[in-house]
C-alpha positions as YAML, in Angstrom:
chain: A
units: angstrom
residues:
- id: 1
  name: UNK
  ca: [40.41, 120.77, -21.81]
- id: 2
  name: UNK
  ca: [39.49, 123.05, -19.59]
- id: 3
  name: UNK
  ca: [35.49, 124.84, -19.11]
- id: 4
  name: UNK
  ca: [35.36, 128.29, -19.59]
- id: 5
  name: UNK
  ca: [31.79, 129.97, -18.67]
- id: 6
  name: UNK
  ca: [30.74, 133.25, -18.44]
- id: 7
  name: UNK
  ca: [28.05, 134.95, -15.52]
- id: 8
  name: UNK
  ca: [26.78, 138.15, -14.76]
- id: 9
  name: UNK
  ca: [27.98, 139.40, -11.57]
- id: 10
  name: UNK
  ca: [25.38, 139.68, -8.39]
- id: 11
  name: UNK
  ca: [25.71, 142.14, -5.43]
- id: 12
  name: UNK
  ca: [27.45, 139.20, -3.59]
- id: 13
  name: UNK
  ca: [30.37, 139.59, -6.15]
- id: 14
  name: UNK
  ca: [30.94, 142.79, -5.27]
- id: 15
  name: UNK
  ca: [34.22, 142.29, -3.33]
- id: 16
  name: UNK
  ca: [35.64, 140.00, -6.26]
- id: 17
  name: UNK
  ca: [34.79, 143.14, -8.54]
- id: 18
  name: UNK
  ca: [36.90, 145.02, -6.71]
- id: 19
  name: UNK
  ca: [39.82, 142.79, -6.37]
- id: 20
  name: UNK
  ca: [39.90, 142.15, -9.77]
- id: 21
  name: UNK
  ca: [39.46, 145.73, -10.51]
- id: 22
  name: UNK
  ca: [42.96, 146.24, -8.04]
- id: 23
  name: UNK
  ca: [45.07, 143.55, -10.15]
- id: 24
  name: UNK
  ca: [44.20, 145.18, -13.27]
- id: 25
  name: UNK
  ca: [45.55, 148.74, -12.10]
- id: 26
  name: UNK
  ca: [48.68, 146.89, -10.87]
- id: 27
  name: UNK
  ca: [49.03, 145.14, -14.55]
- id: 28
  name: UNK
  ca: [48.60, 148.80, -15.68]
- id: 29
  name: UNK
  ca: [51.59, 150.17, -13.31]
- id: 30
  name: UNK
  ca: [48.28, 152.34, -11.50]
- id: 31
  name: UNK
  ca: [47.29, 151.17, -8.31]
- id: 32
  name: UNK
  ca: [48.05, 154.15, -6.64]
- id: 33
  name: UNK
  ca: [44.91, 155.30, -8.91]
- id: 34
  name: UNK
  ca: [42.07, 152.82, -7.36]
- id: 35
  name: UNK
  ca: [40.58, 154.46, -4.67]
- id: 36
  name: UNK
  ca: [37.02, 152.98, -4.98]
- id: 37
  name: UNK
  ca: [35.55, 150.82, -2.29]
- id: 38
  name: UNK
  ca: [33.22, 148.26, -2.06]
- id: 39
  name: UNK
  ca: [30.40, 150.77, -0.83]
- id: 40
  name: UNK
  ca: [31.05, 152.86, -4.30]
- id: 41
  name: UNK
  ca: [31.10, 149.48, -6.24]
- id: 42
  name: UNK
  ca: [27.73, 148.70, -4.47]
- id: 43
  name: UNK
  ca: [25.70, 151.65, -5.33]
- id: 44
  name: UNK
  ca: [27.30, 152.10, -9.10]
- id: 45
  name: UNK
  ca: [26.70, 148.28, -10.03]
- id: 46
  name: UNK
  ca: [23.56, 147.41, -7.98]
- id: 47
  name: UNK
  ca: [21.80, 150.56, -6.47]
- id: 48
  name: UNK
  ca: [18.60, 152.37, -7.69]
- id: 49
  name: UNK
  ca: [20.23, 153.21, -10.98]
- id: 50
  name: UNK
  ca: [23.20, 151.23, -12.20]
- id: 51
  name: UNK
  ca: [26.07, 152.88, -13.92]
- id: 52
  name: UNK
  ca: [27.94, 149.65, -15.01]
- id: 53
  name: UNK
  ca: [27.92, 146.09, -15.00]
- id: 54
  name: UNK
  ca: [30.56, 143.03, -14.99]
- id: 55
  name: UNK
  ca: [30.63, 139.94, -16.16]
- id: 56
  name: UNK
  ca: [32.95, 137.38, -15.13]
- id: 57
  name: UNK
  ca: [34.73, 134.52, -17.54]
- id: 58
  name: UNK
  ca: [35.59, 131.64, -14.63]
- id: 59
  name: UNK
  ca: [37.76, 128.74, -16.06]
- id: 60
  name: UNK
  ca: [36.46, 125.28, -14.00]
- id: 61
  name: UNK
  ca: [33.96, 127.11, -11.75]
- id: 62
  name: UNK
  ca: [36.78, 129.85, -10.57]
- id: 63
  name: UNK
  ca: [36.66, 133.41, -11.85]
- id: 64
  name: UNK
  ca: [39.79, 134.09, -13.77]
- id: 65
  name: UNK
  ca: [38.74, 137.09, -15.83]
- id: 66
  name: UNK
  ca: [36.47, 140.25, -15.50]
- id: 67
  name: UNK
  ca: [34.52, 142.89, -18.02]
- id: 68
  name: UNK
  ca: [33.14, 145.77, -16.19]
- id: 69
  name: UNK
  ca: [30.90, 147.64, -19.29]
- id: 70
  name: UNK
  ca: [28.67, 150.48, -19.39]
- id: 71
  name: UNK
  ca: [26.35, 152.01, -22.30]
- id: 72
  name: UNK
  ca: [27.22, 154.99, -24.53]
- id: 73
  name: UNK
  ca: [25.38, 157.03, -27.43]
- id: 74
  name: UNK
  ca: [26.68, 157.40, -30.94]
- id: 75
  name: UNK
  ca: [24.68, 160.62, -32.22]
- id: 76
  name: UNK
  ca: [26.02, 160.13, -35.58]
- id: 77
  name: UNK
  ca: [24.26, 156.78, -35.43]
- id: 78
  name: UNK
  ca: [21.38, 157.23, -33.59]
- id: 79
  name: UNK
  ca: [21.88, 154.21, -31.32]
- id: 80
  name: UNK
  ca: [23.31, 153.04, -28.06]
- id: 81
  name: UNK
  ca: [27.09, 151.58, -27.88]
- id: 82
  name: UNK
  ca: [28.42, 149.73, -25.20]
- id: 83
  name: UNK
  ca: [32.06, 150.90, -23.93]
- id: 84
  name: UNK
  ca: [34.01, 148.08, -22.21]
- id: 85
  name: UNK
  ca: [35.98, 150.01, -19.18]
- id: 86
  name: UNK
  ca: [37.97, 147.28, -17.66]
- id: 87
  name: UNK
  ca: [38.80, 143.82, -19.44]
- id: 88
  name: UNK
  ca: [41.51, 142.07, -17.19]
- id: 89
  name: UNK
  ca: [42.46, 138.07, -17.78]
- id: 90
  name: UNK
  ca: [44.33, 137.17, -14.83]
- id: 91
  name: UNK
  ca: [47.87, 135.90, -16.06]
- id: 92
  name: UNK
  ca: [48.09, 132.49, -14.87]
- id: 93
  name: UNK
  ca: [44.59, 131.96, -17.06]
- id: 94
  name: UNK
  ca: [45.71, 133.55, -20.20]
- id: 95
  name: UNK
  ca: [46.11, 132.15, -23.50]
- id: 96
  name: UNK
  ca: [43.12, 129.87, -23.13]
- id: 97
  name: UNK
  ca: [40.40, 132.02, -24.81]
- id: 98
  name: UNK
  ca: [38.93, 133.95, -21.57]
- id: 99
  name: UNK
  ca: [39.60, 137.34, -22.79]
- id: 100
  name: UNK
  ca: [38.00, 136.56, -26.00]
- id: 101
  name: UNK
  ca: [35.15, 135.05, -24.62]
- id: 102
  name: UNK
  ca: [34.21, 137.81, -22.46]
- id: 103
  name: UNK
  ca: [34.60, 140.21, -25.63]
- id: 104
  name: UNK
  ca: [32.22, 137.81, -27.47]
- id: 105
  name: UNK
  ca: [29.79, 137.92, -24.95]
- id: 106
  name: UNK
  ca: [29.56, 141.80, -24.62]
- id: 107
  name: UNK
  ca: [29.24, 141.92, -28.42]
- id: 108
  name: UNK
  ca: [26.42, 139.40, -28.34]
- id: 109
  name: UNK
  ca: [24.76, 141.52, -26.07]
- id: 110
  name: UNK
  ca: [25.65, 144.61, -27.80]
- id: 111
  name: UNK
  ca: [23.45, 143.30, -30.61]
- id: 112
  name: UNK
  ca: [20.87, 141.74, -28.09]
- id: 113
  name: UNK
  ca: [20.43, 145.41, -27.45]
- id: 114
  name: UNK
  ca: [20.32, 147.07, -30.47]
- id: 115
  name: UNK
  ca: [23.82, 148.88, -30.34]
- id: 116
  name: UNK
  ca: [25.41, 150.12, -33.02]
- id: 117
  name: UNK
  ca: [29.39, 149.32, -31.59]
- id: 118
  name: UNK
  ca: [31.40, 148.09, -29.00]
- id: 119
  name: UNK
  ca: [34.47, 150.60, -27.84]
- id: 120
  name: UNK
  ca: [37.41, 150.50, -25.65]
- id: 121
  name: UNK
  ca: [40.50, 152.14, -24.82]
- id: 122
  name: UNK
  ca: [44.22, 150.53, -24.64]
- id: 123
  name: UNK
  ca: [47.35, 152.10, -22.93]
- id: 124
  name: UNK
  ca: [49.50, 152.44, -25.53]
- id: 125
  name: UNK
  ca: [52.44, 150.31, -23.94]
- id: 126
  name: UNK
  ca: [50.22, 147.37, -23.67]
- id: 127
  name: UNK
  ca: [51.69, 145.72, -26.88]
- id: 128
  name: UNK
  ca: [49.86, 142.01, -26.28]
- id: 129
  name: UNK
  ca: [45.98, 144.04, -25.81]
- id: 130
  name: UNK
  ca: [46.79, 145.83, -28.51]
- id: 131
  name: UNK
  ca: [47.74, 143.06, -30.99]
- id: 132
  name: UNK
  ca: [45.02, 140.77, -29.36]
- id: 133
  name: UNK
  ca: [42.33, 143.23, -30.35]
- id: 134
  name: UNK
  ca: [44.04, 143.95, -33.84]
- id: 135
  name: UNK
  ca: [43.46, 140.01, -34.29]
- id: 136
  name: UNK
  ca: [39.65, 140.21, -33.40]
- id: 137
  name: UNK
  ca: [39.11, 142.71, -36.07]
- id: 138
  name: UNK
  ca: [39.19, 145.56, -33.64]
- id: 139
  name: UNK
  ca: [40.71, 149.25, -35.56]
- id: 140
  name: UNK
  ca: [42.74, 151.71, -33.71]
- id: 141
  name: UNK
  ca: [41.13, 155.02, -33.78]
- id: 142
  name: UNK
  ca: [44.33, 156.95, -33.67]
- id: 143
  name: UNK
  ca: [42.80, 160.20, -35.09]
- id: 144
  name: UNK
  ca: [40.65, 160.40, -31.69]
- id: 145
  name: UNK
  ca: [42.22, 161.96, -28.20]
- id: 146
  name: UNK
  ca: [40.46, 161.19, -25.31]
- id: 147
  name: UNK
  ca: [40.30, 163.55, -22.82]
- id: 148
  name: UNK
  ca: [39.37, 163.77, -18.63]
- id: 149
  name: UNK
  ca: [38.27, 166.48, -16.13]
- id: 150
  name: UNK
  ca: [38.66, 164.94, -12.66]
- id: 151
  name: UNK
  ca: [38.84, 166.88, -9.34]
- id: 152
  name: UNK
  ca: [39.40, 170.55, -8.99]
- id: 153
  name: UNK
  ca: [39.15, 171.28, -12.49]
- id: 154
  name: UNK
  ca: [35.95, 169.27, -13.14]
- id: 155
  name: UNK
  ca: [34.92, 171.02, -9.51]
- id: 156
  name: UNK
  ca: [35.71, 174.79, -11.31]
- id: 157
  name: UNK
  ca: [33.72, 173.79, -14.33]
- id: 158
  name: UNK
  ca: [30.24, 172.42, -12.63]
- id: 159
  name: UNK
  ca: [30.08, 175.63, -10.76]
- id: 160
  name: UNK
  ca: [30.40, 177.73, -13.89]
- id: 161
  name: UNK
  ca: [26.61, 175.87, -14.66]
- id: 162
  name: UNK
  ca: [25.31, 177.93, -11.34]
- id: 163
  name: UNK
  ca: [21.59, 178.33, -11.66]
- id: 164
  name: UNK
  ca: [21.58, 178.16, -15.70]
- id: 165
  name: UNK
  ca: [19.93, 174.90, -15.98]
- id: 166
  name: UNK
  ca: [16.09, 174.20, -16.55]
- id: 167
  name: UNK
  ca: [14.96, 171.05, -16.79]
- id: 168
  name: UNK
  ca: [15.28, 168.01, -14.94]
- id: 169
  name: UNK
  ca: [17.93, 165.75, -15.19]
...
């Protein structure tokens, strides 16, 4: 039987974060898409204010899985959420509980921190995530599109804010 653990990541896992973070964009047919570095994954994880944090399932002392996570806000519920970005198993571990494990520790500390829910998205191809979550209890929201504003067009709309703002942010 093997021993599965789970650890926060440190600033010294930074490079693992980011290898892990490549072999889940090739599982998802996008590595084209990863164009963060280590320096990115430095400040956004560990600087002055973090955006995000991982946590690692290893199997026998080795990391074999990865859960980068970051808060949200449910208005509607008046309470924080946590929203699991990346959840990647690497395949040779799989089918020995990792993936669960990491989901069971980010819902323990969703409730260690008072949140209301624990959200994620799936590609819609990925036929074993999908039915693995389905089996945890986990409900589609298929009535909900998500939608993204990267580059030029989120460029266009920031400038449309101009001088508008008051307040401090």
């Amino acid at each position: 039987m093997s021993d599965i653990t789970i650890r926060a990541a440190t600033a010294a896992d930074v490079p693992l974060v980011l290898v892990f973070i490549r072999e889940l964009a090739a599982y998802e047919r996008l590595e084209r898409s990863v164009v963060a570095t280590e320096t990115d994954l430095t400040a956004a994880l560990f600087g002055p204010r973090p955006y995000a944090e991982v946590v690692f399932a290893c199997l026998d002392g080795r990391e074999a899985g990865f859960a980068l996570f970051f808060h949200n806000f449910s208005t509607f519920l008046g309470k924080p959420g946590i929203y699991l970005e990346d959840l990647f198993v690497r395949p040779e571990a799989r089918g020995r509980g990792l993936g669960k494990r990491l989901l069971a520790r980010l819902a323990a500390l969703a409730l260690e921190r008072d949140c209301a829910r624990l959200d994620w998205a799936v590609l819609d191809w990925n036929e074993p995530s999908i039915g693995f979550y389905k089996g945890l209890g986990a409900v589609a929201l298929d009535d909900w599109r998500t939608f993204r504003l990267t580059g030029a067009p989120l460029e266009r709309l920031a400038r449309l804010s101009g001088s508008v703002f008051q307040g401090r942010l």
